[in-house]
C-alpha positions, 0 to 999 in steps of 0.5 A, spaced: 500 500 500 503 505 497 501 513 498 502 520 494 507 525 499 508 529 493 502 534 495 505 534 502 509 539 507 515 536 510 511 538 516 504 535 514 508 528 512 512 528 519 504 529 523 501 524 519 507 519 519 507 519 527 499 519 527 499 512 522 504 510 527 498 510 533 492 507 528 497 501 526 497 499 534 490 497 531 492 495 524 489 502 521 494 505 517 490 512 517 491 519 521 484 520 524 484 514 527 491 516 530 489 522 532 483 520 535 486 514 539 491 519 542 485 524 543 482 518 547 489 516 551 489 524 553 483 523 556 483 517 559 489 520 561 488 526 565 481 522 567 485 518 571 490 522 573 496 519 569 498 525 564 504 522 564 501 516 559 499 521 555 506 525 553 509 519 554 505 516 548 506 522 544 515 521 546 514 514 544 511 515 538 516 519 535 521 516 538 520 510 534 520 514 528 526 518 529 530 509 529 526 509 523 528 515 519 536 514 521 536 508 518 531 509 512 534 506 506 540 502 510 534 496 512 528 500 515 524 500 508 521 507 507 514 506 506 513 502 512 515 510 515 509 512 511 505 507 513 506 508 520 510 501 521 516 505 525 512 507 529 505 503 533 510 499 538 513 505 540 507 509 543 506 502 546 512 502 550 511 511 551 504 508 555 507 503 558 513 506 562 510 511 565 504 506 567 509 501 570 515 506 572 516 512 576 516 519 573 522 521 573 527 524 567 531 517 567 526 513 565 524 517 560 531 518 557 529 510 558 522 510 555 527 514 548 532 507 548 527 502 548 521 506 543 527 507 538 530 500 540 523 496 538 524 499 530 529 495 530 528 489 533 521 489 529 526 489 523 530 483 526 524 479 528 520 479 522 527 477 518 527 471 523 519 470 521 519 471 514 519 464 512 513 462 517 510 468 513 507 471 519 511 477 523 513 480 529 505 484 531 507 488 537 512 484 540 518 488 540 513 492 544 513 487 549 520 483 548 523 490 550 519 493 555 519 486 558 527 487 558 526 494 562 522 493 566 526 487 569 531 492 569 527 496 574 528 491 579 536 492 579 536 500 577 534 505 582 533 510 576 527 505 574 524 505 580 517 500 580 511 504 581 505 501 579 508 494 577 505 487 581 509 485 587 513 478 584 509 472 587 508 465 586 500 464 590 493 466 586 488 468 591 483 469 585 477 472 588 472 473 582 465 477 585 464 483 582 459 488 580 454 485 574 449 490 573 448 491 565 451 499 566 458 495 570 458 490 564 457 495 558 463 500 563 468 494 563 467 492 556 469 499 554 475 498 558 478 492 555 478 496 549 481 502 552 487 498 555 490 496 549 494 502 550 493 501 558 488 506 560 483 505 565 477 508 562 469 507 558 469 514 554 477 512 552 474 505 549 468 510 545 474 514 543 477 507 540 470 505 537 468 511 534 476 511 530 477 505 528 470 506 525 473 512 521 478 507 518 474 500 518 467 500 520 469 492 520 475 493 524 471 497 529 465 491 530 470 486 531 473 490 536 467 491 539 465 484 538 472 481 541 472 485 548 464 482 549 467 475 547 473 476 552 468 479 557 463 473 557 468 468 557 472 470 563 466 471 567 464 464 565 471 461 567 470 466 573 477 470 573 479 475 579 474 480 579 478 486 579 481 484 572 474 484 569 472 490 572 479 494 569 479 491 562 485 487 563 481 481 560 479 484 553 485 488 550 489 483 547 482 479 544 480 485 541 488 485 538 487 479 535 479 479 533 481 485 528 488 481 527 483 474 525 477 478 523 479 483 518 486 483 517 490 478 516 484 474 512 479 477 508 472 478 512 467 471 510 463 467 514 469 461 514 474 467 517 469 469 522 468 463 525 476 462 525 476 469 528 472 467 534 475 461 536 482 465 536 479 471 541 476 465 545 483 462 546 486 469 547 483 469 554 485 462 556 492 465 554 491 471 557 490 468 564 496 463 564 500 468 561 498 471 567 500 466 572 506 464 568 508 472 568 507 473 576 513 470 580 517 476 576 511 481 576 510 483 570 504 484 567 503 481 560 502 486 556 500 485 549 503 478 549 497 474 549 495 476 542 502 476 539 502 467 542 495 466 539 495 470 533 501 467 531 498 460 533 492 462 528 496 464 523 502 458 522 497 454 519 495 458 514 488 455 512 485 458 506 479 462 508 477 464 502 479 462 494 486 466 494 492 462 494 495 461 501 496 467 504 503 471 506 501 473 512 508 477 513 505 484 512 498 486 513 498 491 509 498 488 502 493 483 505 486 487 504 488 490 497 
């Protein structure tokens, strides 16, 4: 999917490349639906008292570009700048660190090394999953925000704010609030917390976003989250966790991925679709437990595991040759 810059200001060119950088956390590579993602992490922000999370989306963001510009034409081809594909893991990373970190000028000098770092390891992780035909999705984001946050076990300059306390004993208590309101706010939630904000109306502005994009994106999206939601609550996970969201981001990941990204939309791929959010939440909870001695929280992880498990087969879904699942941009066309 190529795009005319001729028409563009330096300017424009660079503020459209940094809001794709957003949309792309959700496979859009549209401006308006990263502009209006961003509008969404400022108020869920301010709305819970973090403005940190927002400013630091935004110094991700671009750092993540900046790593792809320096080595434009070296490895980091230019047209994944132009889509935004330098960018959707470093604003991931902005939201991460001042959510799980203190605010303090070292970790934001960090928060800088790890986006910029995340262009480069995506590029290193997609040339060792180019012959599986699928590629890195937001595990860069992950990998090295893993990697960091073990360092702020180990360095006072990362000292740990909002990260768990290493424990290896589960003391789920799963009651929570089921009025019909409650449950429409913690589907919203798990919408929002794809960028790790904890709150309903950031969840509207990420509907109303991707709609603007892809009306299918936003109806999986929204269809992900309620899946996630009833399957928790069936299963009966910790209650706390249905009530902030944590349950719904990475099935909304991976109900976009399945469901209109990497397979053209069909009955045949919906169903795949469905199983693939369903699973996604049984990942969710044993990656929770797996993550707990070290206490860190999962962050996209489990979207990554199961999409990549939904893609390797590489069924046919519709009547095209089988898929190179590689590149979602070029999927779709």
């Amino acid at each position: 999917m190529t795009t005319d810059t001729k028409t563009l200001n330096p300017l424009a060119f660079c503020v459209r490349t940094l809001l794709r950088g957003g949309g792309q956390v959700m496979f859009q590579c549209n401006a308006w639906t990263g502009l209006l993602f961003l509008c969404g992490i400022f108020w869920g922000s301010y709305e819970t008292g973090s403005p940190q999370v927002a400013w630091g989306a935004l110094v991700g963001v671009a750092a993540s570009t900046v790593a792809g510009f320096l080595f434009s034409n070296r490895g980091c081809a230019p047209t994944d700048g132009e889509q935004g594909l330098w960018g959707f893991n470093g604003i991931l990373v902005g939201c991460a660190f001042p959510t799980f970190m203190a605010n303090t000028w070292t970790m934001w000098l960090a928060l800088v090394i790890c986006a910029m770092t995340t262009t480069w390891v995506r590029q290193g992780f997609n040339n060792v999953m180019a012959p599986w035909k699928i590629n890195s999705l937001t595990f860069p984001f992950v990998f090295m925000t893993w990697l960091f946050l073990w360092c702020a076990r180990e360095m006072t300059g990362l000292a740990p704010a909002g990260m768990s306390a290493p424990t290896d004993e589960f003391h789920v208590v799963s009651a929570f609030d089921s009025s019909f309101g409650s449950l429409v706010v913690y589907w919203l939630k798990g919408i929002a917390q794809v960028f790790l904000i904890d709150s309903w109306v950031t969840g509207i502005f990420f509907l109303a976003a991707l709609a603007v994009s892809s009306w299918v994106a936003a109806v999986w999206a929204a269809v992900g989250s309620a899946i996630a939601l009833a399957v928790a609550i069936i299963f009966g996970v910790s209650g706390a966790s249905l009530e902030e969201g944590l349950y719904g981001f990475s099935a909304v990941l991976t109900a976009i991925a399945l469901g209109c990204t990497f397979y053209k939309p069909n009955i045949a791929s919906a169903v795949w679709c469905v199983i693939g959010t369903i699973v996604t939440v049984f990942v969710q909870a044993g990656m929770n437990a797996l993550m707990a001695p070290w206490g860190l929280a999962t962050l996209t992880g489990p979207f990554c595991l199961t999409t990549w498990l939904f893609l390797l087969p590489r069924f046919k879904m519709d009547d095209r040759p089988l898929p190179d699942l590689s590149e979602w941009n070029k999927l779709n066309d």
